[in-house]
TORKOL-4160 file (C-alpha; in steps of 0.2 Angstrom, whole numbers, padded with zeros to 4 digits, m for minus):
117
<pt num="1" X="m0003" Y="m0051" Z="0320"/>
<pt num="2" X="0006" Y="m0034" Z="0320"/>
<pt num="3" X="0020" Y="m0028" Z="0310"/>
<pt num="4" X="0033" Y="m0025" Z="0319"/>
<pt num="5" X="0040" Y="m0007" Z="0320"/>
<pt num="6" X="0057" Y="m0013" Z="0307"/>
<pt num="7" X="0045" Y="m0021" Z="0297"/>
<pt num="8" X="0031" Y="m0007" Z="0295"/>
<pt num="9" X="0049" Y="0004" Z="0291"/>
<pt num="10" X="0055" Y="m0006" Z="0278"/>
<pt num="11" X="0037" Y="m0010" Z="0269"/>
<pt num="12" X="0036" Y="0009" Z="0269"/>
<pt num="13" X="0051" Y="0012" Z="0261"/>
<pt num="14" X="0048" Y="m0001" Z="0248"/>
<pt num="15" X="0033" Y="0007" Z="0244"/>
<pt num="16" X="0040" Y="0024" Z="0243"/>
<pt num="17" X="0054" Y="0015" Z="0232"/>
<pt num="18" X="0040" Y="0010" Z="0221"/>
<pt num="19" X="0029" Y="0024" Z="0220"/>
<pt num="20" X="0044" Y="0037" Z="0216"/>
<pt num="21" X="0050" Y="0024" Z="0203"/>
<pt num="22" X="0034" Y="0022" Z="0194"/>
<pt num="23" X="0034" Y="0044" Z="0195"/>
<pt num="24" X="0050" Y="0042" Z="0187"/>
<pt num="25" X="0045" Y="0032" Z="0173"/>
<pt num="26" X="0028" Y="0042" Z="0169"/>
<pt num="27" X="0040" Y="0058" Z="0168"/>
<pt num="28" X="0053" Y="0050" Z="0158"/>
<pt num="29" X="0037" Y="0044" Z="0148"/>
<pt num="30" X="0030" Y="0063" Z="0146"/>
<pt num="31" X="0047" Y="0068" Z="0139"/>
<pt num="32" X="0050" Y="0054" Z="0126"/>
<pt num="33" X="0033" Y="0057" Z="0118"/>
<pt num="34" X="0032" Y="0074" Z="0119"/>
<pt num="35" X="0050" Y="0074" Z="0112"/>
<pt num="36" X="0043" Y="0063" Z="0099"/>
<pt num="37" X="0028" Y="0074" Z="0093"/>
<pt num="38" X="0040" Y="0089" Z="0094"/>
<pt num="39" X="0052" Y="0080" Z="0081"/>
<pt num="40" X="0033" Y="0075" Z="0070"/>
<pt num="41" X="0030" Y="0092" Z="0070"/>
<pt num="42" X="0045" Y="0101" Z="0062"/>
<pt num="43" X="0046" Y="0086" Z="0049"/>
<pt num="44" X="0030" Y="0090" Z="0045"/>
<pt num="45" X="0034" Y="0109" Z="0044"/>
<pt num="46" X="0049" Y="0107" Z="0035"/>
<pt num="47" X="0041" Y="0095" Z="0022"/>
<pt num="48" X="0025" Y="0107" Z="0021"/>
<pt num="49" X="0038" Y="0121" Z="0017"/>
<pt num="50" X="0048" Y="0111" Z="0003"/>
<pt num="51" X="0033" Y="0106" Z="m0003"/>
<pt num="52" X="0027" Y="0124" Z="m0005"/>
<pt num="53" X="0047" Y="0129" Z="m0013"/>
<pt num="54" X="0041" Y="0114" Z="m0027"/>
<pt num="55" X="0056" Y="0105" Z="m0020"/>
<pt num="56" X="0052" Y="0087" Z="m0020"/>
<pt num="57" X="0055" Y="0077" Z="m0006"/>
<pt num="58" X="0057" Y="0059" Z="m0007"/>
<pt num="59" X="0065" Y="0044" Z="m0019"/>
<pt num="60" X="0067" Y="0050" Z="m0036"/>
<pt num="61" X="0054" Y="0043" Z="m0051"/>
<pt num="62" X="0059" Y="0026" Z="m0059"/>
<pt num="63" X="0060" Y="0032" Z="m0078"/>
<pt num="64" X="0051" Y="0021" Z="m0087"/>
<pt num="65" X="0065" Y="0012" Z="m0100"/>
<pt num="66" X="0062" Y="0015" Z="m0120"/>
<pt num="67" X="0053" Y="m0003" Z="m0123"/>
<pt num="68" X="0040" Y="0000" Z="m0111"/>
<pt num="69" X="0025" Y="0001" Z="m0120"/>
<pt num="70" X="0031" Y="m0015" Z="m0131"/>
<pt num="71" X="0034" Y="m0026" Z="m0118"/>
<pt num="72" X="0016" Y="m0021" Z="m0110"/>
<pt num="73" X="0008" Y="m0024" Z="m0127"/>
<pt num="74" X="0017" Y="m0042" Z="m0126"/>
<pt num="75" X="0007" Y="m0044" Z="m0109"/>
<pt num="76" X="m0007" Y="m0038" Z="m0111"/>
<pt num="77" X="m0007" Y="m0048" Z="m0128"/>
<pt num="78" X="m0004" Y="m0064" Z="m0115"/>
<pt num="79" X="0012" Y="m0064" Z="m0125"/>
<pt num="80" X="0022" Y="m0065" Z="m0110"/>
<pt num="81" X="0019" Y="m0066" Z="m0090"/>
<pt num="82" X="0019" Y="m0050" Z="m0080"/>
<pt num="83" X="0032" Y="m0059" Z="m0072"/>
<pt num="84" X="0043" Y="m0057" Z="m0088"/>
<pt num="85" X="0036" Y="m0041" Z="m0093"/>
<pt num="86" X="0044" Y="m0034" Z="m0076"/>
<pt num="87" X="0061" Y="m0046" Z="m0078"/>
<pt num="88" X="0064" Y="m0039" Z="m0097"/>
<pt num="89" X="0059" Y="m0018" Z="m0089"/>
<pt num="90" X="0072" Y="m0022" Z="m0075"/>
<pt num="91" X="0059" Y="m0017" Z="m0061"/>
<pt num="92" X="0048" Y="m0028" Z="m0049"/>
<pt num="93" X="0030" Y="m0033" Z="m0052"/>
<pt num="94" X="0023" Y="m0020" Z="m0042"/>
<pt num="95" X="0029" Y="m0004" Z="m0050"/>
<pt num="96" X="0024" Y="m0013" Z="m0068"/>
<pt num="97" X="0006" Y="m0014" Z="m0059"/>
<pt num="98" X="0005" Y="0003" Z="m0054"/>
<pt num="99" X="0015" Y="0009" Z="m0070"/>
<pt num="100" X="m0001" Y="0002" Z="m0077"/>
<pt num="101" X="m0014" Y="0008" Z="m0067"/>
<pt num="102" X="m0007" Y="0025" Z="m0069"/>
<pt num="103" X="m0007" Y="0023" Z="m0088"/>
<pt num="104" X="m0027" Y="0017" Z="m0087"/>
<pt num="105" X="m0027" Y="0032" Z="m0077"/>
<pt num="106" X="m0022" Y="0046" Z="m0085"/>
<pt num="107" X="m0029" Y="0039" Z="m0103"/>
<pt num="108" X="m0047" Y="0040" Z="m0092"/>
<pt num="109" X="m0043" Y="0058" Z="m0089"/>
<pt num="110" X="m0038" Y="0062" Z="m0107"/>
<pt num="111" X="m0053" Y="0054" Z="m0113"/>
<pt num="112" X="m0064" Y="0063" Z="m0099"/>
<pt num="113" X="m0056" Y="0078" Z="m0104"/>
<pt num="114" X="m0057" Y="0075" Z="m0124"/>
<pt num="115" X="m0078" Y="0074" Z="m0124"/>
<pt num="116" X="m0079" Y="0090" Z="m0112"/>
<pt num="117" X="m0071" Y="0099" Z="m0127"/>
């Protein structure tokens, strides 16, 4: 059967409807992300310029307290858990990890750098 002539009208409209509502959204869409690059951009140039001042950008160091290197003895001795070790330095397990790995890692360098000598 045929549409009738209301119903052809009104179909077509809804479809315009549609179609001009789905063009809204893809523009709407286009600005938003192009927005969002924009703002990645200029973070990243700003940081790329503070960076090259020496200003550092970011959460400041943990300094690392005066018993430090005591309570690591007592773990790595077995003395203690690394959980105690990181409750007694007032810091979570993590950082005492990568406090850790950072030491092993710059004793590495030093002795790299000792034997070149």
């Amino acid at each position: 059967m045929d549409k009738t002539l209301v119903e052809a009208i009104k179909t077509d409209r809804d479809s315009l409807a549609r179609f001009i509502a789905d063009v809204v959204v893809q523009i709407l869409d286009y600005v938003i992300e192009h927005d969002r690059d924009e703002r990645r951009r200029r973070a990243a140039k700003g940081l790329h310029i503070a960076k090259q001042k020496g200003i550092h950008v970011g959460r400041k160091a943990i300094i690392r307290p005066d018993d430090y290197h005591t309570v690591v003895a007592l773990w790595k001795n077995g003395e203690i858990s690394h959980a105690e070790a990181a409750k007694r330095l007032n810091i979570s397990r993590p950082t005492l990890f990568r406090w850790c790995r950072m030491d092993a890692e710059q004793q590495q360098h030093a002795s790299a750098g000792g034997s070149n000598v």
